[in-house]
C-alpha positions as CSV (number, residue, x, y, z in Angstrom):
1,X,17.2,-76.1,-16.0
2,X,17.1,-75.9,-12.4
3,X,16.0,-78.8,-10.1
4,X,13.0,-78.7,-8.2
5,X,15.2,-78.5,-4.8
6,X,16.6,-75.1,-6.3
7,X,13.4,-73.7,-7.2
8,X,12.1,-73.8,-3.6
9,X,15.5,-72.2,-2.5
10,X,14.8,-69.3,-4.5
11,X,10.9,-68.9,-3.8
12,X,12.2,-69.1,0.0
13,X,14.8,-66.2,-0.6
14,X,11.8,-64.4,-2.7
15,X,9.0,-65.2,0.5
16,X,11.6,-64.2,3.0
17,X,12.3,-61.1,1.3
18,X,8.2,-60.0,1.4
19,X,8.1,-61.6,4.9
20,X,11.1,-59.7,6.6
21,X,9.1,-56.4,5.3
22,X,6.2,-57.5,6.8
23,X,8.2,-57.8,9.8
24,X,9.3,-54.3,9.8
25,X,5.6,-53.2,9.9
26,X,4.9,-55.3,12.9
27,X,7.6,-54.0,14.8
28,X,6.4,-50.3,13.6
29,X,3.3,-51.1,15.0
30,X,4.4,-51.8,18.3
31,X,7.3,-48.4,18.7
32,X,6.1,-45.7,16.0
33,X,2.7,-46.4,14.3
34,X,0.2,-43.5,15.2
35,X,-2.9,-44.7,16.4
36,X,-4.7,-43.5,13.5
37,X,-2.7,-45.6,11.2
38,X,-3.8,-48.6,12.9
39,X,-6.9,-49.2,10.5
40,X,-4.7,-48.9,7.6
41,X,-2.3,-51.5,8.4
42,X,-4.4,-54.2,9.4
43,X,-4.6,-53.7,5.6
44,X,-1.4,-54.4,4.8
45,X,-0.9,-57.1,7.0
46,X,-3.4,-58.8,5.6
47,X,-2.4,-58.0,2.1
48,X,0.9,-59.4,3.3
49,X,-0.4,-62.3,4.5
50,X,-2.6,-63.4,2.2
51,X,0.3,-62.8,-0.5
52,X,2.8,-65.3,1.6
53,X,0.3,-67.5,1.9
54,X,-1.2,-67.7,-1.7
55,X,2.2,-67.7,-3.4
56,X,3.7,-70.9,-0.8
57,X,0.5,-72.6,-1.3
58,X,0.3,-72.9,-5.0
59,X,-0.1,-76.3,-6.9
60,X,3.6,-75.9,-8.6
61,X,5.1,-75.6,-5.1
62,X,3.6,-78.6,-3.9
63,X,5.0,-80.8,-6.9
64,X,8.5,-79.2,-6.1
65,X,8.2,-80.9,-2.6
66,X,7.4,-84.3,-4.0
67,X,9.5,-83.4,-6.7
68,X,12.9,-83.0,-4.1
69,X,11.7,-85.6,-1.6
70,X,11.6,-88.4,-4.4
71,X,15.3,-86.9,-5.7
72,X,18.3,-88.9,-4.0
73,X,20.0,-85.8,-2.6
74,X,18.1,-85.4,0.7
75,X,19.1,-88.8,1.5
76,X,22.7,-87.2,1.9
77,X,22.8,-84.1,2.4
78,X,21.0,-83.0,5.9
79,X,20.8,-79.4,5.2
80,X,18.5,-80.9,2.2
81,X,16.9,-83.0,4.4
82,X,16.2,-80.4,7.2
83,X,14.7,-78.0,4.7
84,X,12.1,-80.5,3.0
85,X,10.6,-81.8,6.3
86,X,10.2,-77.7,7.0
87,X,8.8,-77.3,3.8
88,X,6.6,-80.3,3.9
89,X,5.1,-80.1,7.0
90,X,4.7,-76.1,6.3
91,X,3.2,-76.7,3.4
92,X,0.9,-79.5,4.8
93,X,-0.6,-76.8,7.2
94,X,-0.6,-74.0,4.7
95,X,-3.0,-75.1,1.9
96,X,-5.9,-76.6,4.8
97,X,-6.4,-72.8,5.4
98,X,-8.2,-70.7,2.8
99,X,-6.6,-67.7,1.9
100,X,-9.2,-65.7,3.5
101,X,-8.7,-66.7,6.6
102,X,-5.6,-66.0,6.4
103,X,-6.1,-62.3,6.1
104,X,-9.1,-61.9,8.4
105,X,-7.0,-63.8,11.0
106,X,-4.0,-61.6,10.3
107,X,-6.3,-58.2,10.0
108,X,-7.5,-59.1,13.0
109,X,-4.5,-59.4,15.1
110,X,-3.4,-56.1,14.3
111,X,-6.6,-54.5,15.5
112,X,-6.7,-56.6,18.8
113,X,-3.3,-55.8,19.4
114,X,-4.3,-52.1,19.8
115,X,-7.1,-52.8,21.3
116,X,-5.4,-54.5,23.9
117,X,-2.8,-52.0,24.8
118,X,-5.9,-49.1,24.9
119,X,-7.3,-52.0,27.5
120,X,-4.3,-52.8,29.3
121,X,-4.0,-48.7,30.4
122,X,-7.6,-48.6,31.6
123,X,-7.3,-51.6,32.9
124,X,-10.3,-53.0,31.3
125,X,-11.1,-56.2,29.8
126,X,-14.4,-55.5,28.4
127,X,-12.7,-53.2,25.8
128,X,-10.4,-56.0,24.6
129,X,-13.0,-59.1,24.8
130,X,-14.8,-58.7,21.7
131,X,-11.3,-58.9,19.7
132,X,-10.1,-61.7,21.8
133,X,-13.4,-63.6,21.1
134,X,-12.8,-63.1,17.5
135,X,-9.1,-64.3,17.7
136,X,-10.0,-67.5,19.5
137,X,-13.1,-68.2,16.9
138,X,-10.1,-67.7,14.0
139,X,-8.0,-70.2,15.7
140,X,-10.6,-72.7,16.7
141,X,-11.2,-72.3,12.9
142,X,-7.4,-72.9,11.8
143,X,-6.8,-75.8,14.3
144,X,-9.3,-77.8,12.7
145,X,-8.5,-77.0,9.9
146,X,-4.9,-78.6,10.3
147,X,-6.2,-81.6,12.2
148,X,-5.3,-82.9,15.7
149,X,-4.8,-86.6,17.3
150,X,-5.6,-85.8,20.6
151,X,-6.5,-82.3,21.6
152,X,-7.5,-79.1,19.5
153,X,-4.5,-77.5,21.2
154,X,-2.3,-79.8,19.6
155,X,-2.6,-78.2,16.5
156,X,-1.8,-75.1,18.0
157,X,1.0,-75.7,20.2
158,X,2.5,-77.2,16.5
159,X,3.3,-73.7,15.1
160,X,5.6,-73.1,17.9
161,X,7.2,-76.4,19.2
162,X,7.4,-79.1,16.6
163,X,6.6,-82.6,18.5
164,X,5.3,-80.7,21.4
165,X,1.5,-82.0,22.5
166,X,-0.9,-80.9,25.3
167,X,-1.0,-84.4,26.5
168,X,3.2,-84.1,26.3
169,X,2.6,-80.3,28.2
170,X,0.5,-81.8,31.1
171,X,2.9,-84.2,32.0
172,X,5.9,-82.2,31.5
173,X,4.9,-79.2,33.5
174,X,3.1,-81.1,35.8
175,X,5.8,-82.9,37.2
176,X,8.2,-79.3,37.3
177,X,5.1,-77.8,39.6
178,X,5.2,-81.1,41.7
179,X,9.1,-80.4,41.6
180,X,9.1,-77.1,42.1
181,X,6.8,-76.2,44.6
182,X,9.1,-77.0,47.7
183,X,11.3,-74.8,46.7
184,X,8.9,-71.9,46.2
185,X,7.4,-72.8,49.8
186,X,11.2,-72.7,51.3
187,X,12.6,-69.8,48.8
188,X,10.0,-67.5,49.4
189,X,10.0,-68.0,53.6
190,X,13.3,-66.7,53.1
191,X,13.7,-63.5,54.9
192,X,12.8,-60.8,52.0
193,X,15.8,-58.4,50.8
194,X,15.3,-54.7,51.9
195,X,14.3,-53.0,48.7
196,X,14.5,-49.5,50.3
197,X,18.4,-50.0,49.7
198,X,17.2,-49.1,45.9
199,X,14.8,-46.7,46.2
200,X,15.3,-43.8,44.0
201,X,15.1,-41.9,40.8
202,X,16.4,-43.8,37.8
203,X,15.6,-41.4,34.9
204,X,15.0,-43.5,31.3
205,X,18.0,-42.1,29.6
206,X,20.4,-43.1,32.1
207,X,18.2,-46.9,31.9
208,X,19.0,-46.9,28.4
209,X,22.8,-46.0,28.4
210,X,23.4,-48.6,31.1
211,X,21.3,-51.3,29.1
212,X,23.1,-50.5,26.0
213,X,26.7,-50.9,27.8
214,X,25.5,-54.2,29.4
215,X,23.8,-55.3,25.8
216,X,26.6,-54.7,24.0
217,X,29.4,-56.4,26.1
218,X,27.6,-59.8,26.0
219,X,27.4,-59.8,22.4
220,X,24.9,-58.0,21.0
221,X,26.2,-56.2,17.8
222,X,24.6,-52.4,17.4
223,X,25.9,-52.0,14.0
224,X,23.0,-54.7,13.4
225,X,20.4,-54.1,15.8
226,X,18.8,-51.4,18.0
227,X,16.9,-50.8,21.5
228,X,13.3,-49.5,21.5
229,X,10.6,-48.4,23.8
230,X,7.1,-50.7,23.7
231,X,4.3,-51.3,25.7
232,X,5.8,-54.9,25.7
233,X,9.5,-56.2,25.5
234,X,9.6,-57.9,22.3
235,X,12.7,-59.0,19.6
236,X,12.6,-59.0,16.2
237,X,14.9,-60.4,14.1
238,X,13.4,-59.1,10.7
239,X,16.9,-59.2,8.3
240,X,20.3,-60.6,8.4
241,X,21.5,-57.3,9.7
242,X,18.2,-55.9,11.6
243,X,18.2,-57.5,15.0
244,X,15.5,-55.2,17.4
245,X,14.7,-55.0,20.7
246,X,12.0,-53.5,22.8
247,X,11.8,-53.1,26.5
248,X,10.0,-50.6,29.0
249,X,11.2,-48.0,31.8
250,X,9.7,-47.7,35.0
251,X,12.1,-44.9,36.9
252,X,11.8,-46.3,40.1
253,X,13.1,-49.3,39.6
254,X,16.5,-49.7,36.9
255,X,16.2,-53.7,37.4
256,X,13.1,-54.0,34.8
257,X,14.1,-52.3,31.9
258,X,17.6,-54.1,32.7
259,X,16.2,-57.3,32.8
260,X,13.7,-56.9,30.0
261,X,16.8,-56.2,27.7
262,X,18.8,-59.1,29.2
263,X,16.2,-61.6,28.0
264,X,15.6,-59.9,24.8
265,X,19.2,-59.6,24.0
266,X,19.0,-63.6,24.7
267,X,16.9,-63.6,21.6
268,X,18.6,-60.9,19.9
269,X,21.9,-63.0,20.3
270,X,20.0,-66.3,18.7
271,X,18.7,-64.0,15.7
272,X,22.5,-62.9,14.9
273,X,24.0,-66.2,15.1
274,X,22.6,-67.9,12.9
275,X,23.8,-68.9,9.2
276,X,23.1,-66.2,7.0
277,X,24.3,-68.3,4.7
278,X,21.0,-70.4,4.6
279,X,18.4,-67.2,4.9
280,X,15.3,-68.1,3.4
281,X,16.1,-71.8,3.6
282,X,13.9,-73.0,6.6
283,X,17.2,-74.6,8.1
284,X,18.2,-71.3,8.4
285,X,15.5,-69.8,11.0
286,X,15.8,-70.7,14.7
287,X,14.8,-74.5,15.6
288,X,11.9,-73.9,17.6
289,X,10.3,-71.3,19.9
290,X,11.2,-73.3,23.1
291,X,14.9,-73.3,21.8
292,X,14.6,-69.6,21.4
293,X,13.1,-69.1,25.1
294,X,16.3,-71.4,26.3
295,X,18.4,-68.5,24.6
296,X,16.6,-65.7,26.5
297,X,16.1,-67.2,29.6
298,X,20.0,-68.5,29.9
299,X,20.7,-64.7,29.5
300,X,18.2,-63.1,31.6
301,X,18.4,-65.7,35.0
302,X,21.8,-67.9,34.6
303,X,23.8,-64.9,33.5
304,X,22.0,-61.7,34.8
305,X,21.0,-63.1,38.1
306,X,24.8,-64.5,38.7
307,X,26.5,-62.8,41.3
308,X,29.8,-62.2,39.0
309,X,27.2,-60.5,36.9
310,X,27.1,-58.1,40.0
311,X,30.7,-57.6,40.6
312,X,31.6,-56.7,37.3
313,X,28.3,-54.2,36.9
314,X,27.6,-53.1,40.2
315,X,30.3,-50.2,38.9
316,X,28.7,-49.1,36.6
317,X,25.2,-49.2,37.7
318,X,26.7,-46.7,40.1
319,X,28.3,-44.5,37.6
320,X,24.6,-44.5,36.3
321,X,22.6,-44.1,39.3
322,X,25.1,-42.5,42.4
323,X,22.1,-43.5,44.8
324,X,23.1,-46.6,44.5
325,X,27.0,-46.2,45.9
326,X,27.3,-48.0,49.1
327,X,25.5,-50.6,48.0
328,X,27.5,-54.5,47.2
329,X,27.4,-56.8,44.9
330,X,25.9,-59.2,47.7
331,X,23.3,-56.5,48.0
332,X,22.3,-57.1,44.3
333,X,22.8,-60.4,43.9
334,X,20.1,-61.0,46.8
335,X,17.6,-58.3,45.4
336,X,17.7,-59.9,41.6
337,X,17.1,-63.4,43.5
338,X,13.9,-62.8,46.0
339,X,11.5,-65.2,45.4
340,X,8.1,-63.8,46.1
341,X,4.5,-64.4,44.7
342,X,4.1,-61.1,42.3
343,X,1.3,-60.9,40.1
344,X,3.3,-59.8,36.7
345,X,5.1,-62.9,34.8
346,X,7.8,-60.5,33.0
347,X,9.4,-59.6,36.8
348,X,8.5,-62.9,38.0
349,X,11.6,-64.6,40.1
350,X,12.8,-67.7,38.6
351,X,11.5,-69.8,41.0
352,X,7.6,-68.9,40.4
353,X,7.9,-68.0,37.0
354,X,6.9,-71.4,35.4
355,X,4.1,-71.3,37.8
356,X,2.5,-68.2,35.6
357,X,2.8,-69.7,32.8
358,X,1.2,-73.1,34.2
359,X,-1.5,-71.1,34.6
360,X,-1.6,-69.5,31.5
361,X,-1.1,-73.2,29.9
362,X,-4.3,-73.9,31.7
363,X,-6.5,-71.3,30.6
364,X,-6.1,-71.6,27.2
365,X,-6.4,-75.2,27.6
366,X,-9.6,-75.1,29.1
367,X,-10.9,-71.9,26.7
368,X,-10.0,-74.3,23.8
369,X,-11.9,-77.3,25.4
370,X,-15.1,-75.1,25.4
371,X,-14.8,-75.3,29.5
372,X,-14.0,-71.5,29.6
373,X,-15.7,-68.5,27.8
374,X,-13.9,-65.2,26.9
375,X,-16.2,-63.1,28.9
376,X,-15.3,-65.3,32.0
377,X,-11.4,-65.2,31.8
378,X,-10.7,-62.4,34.4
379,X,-12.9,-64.5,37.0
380,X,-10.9,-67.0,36.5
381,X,-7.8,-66.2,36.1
382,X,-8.4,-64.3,39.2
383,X,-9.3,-67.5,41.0
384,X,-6.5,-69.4,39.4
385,X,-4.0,-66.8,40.3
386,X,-4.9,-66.7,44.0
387,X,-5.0,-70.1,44.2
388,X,-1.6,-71.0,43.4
389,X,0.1,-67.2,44.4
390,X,-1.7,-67.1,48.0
391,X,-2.5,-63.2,46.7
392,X,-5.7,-61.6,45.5
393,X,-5.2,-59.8,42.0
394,X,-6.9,-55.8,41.9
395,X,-7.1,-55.2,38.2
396,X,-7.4,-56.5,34.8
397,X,-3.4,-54.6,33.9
398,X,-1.9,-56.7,36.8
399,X,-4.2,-60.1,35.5
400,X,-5.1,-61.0,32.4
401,X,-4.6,-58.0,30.6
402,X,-0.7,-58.1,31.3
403,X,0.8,-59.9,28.3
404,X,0.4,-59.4,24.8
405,X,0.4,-62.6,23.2
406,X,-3.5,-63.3,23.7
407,X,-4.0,-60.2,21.5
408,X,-1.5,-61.4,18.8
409,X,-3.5,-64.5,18.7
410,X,-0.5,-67.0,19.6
411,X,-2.2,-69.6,21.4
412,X,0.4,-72.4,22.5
413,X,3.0,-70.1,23.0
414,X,3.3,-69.6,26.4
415,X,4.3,-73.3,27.1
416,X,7.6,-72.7,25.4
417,X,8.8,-70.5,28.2
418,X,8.7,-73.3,30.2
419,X,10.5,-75.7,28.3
420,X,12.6,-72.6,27.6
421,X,13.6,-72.8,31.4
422,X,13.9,-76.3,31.2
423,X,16.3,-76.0,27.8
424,X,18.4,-73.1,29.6
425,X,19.2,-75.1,32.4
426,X,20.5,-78.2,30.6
427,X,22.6,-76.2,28.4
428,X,23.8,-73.9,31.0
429,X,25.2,-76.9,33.3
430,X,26.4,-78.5,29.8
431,X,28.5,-74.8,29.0
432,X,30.1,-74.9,32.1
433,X,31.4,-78.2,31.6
434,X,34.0,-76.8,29.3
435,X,36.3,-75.5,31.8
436,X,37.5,-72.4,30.0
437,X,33.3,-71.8,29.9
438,X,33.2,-72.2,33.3
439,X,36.1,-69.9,34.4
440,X,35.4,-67.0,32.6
441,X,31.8,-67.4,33.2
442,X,32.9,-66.8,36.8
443,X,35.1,-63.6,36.1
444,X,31.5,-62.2,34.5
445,X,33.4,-62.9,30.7
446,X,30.7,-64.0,28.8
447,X,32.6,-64.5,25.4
448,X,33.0,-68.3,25.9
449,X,29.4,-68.6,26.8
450,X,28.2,-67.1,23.8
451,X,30.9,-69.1,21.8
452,X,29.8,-72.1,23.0
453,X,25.8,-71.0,22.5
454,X,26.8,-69.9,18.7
455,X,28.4,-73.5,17.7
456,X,26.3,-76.0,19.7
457,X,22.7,-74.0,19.2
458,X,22.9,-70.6,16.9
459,X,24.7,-72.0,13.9
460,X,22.6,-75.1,13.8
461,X,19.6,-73.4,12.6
462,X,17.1,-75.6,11.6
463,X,19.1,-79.0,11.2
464,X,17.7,-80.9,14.0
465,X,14.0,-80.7,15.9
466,X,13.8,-79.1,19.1
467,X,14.5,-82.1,20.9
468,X,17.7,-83.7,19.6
469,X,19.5,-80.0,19.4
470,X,19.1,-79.7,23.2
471,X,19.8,-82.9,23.2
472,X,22.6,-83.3,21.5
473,X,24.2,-80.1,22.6
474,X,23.7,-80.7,26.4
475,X,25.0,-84.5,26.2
476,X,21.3,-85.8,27.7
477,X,17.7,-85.6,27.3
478,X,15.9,-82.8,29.1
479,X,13.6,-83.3,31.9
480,X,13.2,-81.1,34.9
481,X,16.3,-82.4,36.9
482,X,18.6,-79.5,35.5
483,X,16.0,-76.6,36.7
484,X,14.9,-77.8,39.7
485,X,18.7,-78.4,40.4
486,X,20.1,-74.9,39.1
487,X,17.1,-73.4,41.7
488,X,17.8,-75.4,44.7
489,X,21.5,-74.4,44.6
490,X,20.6,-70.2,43.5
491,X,17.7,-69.8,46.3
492,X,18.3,-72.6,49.1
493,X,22.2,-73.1,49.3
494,X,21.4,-76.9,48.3
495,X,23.8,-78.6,46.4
């Protein structure tokens, strides 16, 4: 007869099985769904839902936890162990939520999400507010449901960064904008790159072979994965062997498709590395969302924005787009790294990026405080954004319509960019301690990067928390040394 430890193995292959199909109709719903269909499959993603949920949350499961907890095996085996403080704390969260709230919540995101991109085009909040009221009731609802210490958005940020609390955020990201804003102050005096050297037509299907070949030689495996078109770059890593990615095309300008797949690939590469060999155990999923971030963001900025990046694809961007012949790598390398206050996070520069999503942090601090309603966000954000960007914002698209995750109703996400940056840095400088790293980091041969990434980060899954794999893999505790550091060298010449 099996052991209680086995049984949860196999419900978790079972509930990964359902779940990676859900998947699939997520990502549908972002690159093929007809608008018609929408109605319908806020039905089945509730149905979904509320079968995941019901089926983890029975009685039987529960007594399988205590079951395996009380048995001596997690005591030595820490893939064991790993798994049954996922499944308990999961579980813990799971059955303080009805199951009908579970699909209204979930029916609801799917509506909003539409919503939102009809909103986004006619740059009109008023069309998304009354979804995005209903998504914040639903996680009000949820979060005190699970329970909080300190501050409701504790119980939010919890989904998405285990140990991570808004007390924790404050202080974290407070002392990176006290770091950081020097260097935005001297970066973006700097005199500004000429971006008429890239003016020109880029047409989308010369985009997408360039992306591909750029995709593909840092890792990312086509035989498992694929490049879409969505209103917002996204990855999902829905199977073992079905690793997508989203980005978007404007054709006059090559650089934001490009880097939209560089930081998805990021993500991509995290998806494909891990153990297959533990899908559907909870050790086998990626650590923590500000882990996955750290994987994007090393991808995107520390590789993408490297000037050996330029060397080697400066070529081929020109075999691509012969405009751009007579152009250098030094030419590039000083247009991907001009700091400048621009209103959209997804092209922000590295050095005012974490200052969008401080203010996104903030907002949804002070609309889950009560401080801030929904029908006032785009006057605030508005007055938030000028405040710390010196530039007024003219529409809804370019403020707080421009990212999706409101409209998914992932509340406590946006936080995990941040410690994303902060992650990337400390494992970047950590990489390039190996020499053979740092050599052929510097001949733009990424292959020892992304070894290094798959056995100190990918393979480990689940085993540790967030904070001891960074940790552990960068030989020191993170704080905002390694970023500040990495930026000071990239935009001032500092060392």
């Amino acid at each position: 007869m099996s052991t209680a430890y086995e049984r949860l193995v196999a419900l978790g292959r079972e509930l990964r099985l359902v779940g990676d199909a859900a998947s699939l109709l997520g990502w549908d719903q972002e690159v093929l769904l007809p608008k018609r269909g929408v109605a319908y499959r806020a039905e089945q993603m509730s149905w979904f839902s509320g079968y995941l949920h019901e089926r983890f949350t029975a009685a039987e499961v529960g007594e399988w936890i205590a079951e395996a907890e009380a048995a001596s095996r997690s005591a030595t085996d820490p893939v064991a162990a790993a798994n049954l403080r996922v499944w308990r704390h999961a579980y813990d969260r799971a059955t303080r939520l009805p199951k009908p709230l579970v699909q209204e919540f979930a029916e609801a995101r799917v509506l909003a999400k539409s919503a939102w991109a009809e909103a986004r085009e006619k740059s009109d909040f008023a069309r998304f507010a009354p979804h995005l009221e209903k998504l914040v009731a639903l996680s009000r609802e949820r979060a005190e449901r699970w329970g909080y210490e300190d501050h409701l958005y504790d119980a939010l940020i919890d989904g998405f960064e285990r140990g991570a609390t808004a007390r924790g955020l404050v202080a974290t990201l407070g002392s990176l904008r006290e770091s950081l804003v020097p260097v935005v102050e001297a970066a973006t005096a700097r005199e500004p790159f000429d971006r008429s050297k890239l003016a020109g037509h880029y047409p989308i299907e010369r985009q997408q072979a360039f992306n591909r070949e750029v995709a593909e030689s840092i890792g990312f495996d086509f035989k498992a994965g694929r490049i879409d078109t969505a209103v917002h770059p996204f990855c999902s890593g829905m199977a073992p062997y079905d690793t997508r990615l989203t980005t978007r095309y404007d054709e006059g300008d090559f650089l934001s498709s490009l880097f939209g797949v560089l930081h998805e690939t990021g993500h991509g590469l995290y998806e494909q590395g891990l153990p297959k060999d533990w899908r559907g155990q909870p050790v086998g999923s990626a650590s923590s969302l500000g882990v996955h971030e750290s994987q994007s963001r090393l991808w995107e900025n520390h590789v993408g924005r490297s000037r050996g990046f330029w060397e080697k694809w400066l070529p081929r961007a020109i075999h691509h787009f012969p405009h751009l012949a007579g152009l250098t790598p030094d030419d590039l390398h000083a247009a991907v790294n001009q700091a400048e206050r621009s209103h959209i996070r997804v092209e922000a520069d590295e050095v005012t990026y974490d200052l969008h999503i401080l203010l996104r942090f903030e907002m949804e601090m002070a609309i889950f405080s009560g401080e801030l309603a929904v029908a006032d966000i785009p006057g605030e954000w508005n007055r938030r954004f000028e405040s710390y960007f010196g530039r007024p914002v003219r529409n809804d698209a370019e403020g707080c319509l421009q990212d999706i995750h409101w409209s998914m109703g992932i509340f406590g996400y946006f936080p995990t960019y941040s410690l994303g940056n902060l992650n990337a840095a400390h494992l970047a400088r950590a990489a390039k301690r190996d020499v053979a790293v740092a050599a052929a980091f510097e001949n733009a041969d990424y292959g020892p990067l992304l070894d290094w990434m798959r056995k100190h980060i990918h393979e480990a899954g689940s085993l540790y928390l967030p904070d001891e794999l960074v940790a552990r893999a960068a030989g020191e505790p993170v704080t905002s040394d390694a970023l500040v550091e990495h930026l000071r060298e990239r935009y001032l010449g500092a060392h």
